[in-house]
C-alpha positions as CSV (number, residue, x, y, z in Angstrom):
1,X,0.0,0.0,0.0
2,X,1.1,3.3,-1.1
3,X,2.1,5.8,2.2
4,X,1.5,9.3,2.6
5,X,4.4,11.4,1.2
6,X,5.6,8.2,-1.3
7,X,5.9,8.4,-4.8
8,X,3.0,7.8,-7.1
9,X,-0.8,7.5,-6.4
10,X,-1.2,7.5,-2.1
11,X,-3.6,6.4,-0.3
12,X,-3.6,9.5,2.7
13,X,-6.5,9.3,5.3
14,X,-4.8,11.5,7.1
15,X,-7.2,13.4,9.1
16,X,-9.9,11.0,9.5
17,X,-10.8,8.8,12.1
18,X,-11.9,5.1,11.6
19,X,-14.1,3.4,14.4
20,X,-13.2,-0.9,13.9
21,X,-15.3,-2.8,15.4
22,X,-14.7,-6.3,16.2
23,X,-10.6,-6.4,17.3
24,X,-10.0,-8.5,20.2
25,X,-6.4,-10.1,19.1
26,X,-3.7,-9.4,16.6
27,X,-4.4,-12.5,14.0
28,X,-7.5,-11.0,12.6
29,X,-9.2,-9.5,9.2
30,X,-9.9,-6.8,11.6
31,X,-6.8,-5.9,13.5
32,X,-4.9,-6.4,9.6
33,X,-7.7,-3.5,8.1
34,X,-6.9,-1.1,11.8
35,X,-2.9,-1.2,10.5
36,X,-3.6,-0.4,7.2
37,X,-5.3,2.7,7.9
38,X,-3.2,3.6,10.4
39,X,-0.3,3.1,7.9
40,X,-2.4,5.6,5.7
41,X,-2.2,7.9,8.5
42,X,-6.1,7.2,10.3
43,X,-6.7,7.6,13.7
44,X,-7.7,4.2,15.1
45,X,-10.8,3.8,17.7
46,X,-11.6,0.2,18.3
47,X,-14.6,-1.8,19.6
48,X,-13.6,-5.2,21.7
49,X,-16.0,-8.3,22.8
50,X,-16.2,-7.8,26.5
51,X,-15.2,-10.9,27.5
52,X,-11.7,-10.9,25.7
53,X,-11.4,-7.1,26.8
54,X,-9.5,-7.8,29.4
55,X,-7.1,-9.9,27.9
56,X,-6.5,-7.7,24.7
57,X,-5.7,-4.6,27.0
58,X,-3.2,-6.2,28.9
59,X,-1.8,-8.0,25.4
60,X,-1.6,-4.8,24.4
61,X,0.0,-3.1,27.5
62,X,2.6,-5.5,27.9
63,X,4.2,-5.3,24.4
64,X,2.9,-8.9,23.4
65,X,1.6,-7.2,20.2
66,X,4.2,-4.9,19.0
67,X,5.7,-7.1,16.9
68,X,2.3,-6.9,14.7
69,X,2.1,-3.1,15.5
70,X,4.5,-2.8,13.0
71,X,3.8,-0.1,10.0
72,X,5.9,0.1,6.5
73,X,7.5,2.9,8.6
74,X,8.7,1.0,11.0
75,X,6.3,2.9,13.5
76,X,3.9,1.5,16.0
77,X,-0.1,1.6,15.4
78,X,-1.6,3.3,17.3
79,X,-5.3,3.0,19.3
80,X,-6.5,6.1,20.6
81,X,-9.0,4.6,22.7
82,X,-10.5,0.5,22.8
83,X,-14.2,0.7,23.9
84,X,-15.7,-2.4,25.5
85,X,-18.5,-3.3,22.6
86,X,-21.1,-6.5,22.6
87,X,-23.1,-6.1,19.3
88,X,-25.5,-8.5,20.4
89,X,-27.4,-5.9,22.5
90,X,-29.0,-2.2,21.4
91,X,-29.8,-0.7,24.2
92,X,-29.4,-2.0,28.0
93,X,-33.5,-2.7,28.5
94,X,-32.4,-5.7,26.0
95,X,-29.6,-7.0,27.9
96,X,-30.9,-10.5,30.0
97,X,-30.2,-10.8,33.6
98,X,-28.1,-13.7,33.2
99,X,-25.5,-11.5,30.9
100,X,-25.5,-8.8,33.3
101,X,-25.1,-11.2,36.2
102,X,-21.8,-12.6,34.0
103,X,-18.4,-12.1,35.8
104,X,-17.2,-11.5,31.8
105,X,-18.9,-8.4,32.0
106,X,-18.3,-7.7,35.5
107,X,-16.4,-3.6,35.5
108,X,-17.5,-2.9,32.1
109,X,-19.6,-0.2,31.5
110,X,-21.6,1.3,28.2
111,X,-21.2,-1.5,25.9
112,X,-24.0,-1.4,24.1
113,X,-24.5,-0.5,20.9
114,X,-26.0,2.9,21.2
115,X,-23.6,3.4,24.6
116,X,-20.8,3.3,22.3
117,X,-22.3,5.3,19.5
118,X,-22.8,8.0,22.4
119,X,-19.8,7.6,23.9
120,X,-17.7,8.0,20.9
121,X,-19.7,11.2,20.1
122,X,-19.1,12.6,23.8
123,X,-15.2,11.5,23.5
124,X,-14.8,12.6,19.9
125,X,-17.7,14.2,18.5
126,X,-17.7,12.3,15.2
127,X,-15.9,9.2,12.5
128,X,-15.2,9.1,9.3
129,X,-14.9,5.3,9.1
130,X,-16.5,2.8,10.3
131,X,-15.5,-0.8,10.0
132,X,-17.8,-3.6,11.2
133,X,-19.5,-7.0,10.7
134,X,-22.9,-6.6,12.1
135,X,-26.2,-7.5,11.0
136,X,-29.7,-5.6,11.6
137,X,-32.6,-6.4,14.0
138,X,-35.5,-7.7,12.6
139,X,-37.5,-4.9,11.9
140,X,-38.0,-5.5,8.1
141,X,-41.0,-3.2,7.6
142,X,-38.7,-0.1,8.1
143,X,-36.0,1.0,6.0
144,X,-32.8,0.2,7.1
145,X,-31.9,4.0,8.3
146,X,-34.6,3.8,10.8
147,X,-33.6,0.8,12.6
148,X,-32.4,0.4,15.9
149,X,-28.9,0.3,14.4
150,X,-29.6,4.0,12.4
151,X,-27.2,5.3,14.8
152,X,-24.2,2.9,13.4
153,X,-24.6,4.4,9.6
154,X,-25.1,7.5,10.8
155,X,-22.0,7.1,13.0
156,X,-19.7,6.8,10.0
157,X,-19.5,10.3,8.6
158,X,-18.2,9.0,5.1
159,X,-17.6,5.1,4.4
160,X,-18.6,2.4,6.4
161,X,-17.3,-1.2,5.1
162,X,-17.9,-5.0,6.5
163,X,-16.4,-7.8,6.0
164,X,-18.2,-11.2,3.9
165,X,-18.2,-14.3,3.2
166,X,-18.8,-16.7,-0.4
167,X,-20.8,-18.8,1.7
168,X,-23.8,-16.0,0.9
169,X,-24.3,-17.3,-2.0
170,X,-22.4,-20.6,-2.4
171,X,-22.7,-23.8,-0.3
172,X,-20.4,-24.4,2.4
173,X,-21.1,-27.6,4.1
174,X,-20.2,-27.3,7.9
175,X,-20.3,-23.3,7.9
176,X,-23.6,-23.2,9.9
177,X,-25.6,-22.3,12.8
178,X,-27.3,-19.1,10.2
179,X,-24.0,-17.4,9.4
180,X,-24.5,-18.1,5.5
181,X,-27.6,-16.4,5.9
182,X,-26.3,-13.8,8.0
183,X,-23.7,-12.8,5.4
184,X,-26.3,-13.3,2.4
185,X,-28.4,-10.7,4.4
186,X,-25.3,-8.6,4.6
187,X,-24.7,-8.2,1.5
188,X,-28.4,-7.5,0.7
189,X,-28.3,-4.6,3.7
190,X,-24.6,-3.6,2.1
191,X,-27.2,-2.7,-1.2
192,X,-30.0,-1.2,0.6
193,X,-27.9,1.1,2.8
194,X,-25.5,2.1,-0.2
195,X,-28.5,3.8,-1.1
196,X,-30.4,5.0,1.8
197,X,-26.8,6.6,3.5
198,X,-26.1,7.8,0.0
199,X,-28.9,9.7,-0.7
200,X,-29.4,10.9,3.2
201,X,-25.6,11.5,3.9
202,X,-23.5,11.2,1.0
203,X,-21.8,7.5,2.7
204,X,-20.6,4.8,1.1
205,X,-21.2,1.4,2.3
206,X,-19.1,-1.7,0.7
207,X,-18.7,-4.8,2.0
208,X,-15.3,-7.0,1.3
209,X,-15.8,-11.2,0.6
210,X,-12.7,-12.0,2.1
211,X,-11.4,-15.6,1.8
212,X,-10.3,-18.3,4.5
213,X,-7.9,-16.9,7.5
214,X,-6.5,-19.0,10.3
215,X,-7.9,-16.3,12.6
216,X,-8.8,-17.0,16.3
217,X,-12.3,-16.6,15.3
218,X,-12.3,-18.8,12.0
219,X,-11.0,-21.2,13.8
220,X,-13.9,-21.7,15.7
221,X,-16.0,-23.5,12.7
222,X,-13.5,-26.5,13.0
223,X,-12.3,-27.0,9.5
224,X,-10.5,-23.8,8.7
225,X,-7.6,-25.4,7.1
226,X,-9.0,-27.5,5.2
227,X,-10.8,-24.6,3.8
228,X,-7.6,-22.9,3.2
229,X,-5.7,-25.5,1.8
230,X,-9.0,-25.8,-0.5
231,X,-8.2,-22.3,-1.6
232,X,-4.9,-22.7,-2.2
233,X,-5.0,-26.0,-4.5
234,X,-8.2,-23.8,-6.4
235,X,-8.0,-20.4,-6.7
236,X,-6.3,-18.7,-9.8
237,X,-3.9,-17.2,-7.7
238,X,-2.2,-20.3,-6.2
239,X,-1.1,-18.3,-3.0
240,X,-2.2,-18.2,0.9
241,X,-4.3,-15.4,1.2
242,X,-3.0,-12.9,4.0
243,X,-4.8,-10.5,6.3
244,X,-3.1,-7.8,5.2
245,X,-4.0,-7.7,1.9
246,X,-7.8,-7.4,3.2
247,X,-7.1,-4.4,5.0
248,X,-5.0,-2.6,2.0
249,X,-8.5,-3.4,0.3
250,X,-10.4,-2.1,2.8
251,X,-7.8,1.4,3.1
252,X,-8.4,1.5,-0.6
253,X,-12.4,1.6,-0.7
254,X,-12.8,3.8,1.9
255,X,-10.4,6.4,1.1
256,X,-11.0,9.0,-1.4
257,X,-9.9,6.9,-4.7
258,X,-13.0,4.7,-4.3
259,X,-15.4,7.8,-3.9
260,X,-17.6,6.4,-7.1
261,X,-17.7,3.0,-5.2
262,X,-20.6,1.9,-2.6
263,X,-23.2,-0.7,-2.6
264,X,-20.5,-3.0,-4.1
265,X,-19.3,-6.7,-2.7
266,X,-16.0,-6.7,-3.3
267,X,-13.6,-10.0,-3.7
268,X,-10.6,-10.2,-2.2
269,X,-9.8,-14.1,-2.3
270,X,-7.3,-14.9,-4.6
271,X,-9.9,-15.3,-7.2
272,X,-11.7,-18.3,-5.7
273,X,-15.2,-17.0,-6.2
274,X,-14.6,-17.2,-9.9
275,X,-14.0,-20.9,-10.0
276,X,-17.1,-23.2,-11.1
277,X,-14.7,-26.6,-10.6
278,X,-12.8,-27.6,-7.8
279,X,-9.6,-28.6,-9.6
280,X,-8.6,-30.7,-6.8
281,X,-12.0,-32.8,-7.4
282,X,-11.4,-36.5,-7.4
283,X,-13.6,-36.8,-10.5
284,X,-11.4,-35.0,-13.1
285,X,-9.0,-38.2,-12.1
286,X,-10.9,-40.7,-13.1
């Protein structure tokens, strides 16, 4: 990715700050999209599962990711601030008693979603970027603006980008419990809000298909190797996909050389979504 100052066509967010919500290690699409607009000269704000909260600020304190901190300038990222964040919850009349009783969430304080969005505005009055995964409620007689989640798009004060998966709209035995669904719906809201926020506020909305990463959280599905090895044997670009190269997509689309770009599903997977035959398939041996 092109720095500010370097020869040729830059990508400079300098000046603009980028909310990312969704970081709780170092490994991640999300962490990988945080350095590269930091690298293009962002200021980072960050939203962390409550539970691992604890665990990623003290990471963080002690140095165990500075290695990974690294930018091309041999500088550290930088997080102005990490804001306790569960996206399961709205408001706190939605939150069960059980949750609140949790000792995860024991000291943590204003992690819902609209305690965030208001706390963000009190701390720094407004973003220009805001990175997340999160689906909408089930209000599907309203448009999307006028959700309980309104206050995320209108959080974002220019682009807002999530992150995808093929499985939307391609079978993926084993990848289950609704997240195909999930991400078919996000992809359909990705649409619907390009226009709504585009029209109402001038944001973009885009949403990146990212292929497989041995991430914390990937791994959770079981078979994640498999399904990167998979990648590898098939895609046209015979090559392990890294996180990095996510989040220099992600700098890309929301800085100001994709401004005629929203509403769009963007691949970055080696190519694999283009394939119609598994080339590793056992039936082209026979």
């Amino acid at each position: 990715m092109s720095q500010s100052g370097a020869q040729g066509l830059p990508i400079d967010l300098r000046g603009k700050r980028a909310f990312i919500a969704g970081v709780a290690d170092d490994n991640g699409y999300g962490w990988a999209i945080a350095k590269a607009l930091a690298a293009a000269g962002a200021e980072i704000l960050v939203g962390t599962w409550v539970p691992a909260l604890n665990i990623f600020e003290t990471s963080l304190r002690r140095g165990k990711f500075d290695e990974s901190r690294k930018l091309p300038d041999g500088s550290l990222m930088e997080i102005a601030k990490i804001y306790p964040l569960d996206a399961v919850y709205d408001t706190l009349d939605g939150i069960p008693e059980d949750v609140k009783a949790n000792k995860r969430y024991a000291g943590a304080s204003n992690w819902t979603v609209k305690e965030v969005v208001e706390t963000v505005k009190n701390d720094f009055g407004s973003i220009d970027i805001l990175v997340h995964s999160l689906a909408n409620g089930p209000e599907v007689t309203k448009p999307l603006l006028e959700t309980s989640r309104k206050e995320l798009q209108r959080f974002a004060g220019g682009s807002s980008i999530s992150l995808t998966y093929i499985a939307s709209e391609r079978i993926i035995p084993g990848y289950g419990g609704g997240m195909s669904s999930a991400k078919a719906a996000l992809e359909s809201d990705t649409r619907v809000l390009a226009y709504e926020a585009g029209r109402k506020g001038k944001i973009r909305v885009n949403t990146i298909s990212a292929g497989p990463l041995g991430s914390r959280a990937a791994k959770a599905i079981g078979f994640i190797e498999k399904m990167i090895e998979y990648s590898y044997v098939n895609a046209p670009l015979q090559k392990e996909l890294s996180a990095d190269e996510v989040g220099n997509a992600a700098a890309f689309l929301v800085s100001p050389l994709a401004s005629a770009i929203t509403g769009s599903t963007i691949y970055v997977d080696n190519g694999l979504n283009t394939m119609g035959l598994a080339l590793d398939s056992s039936a082209l041996s026979t």
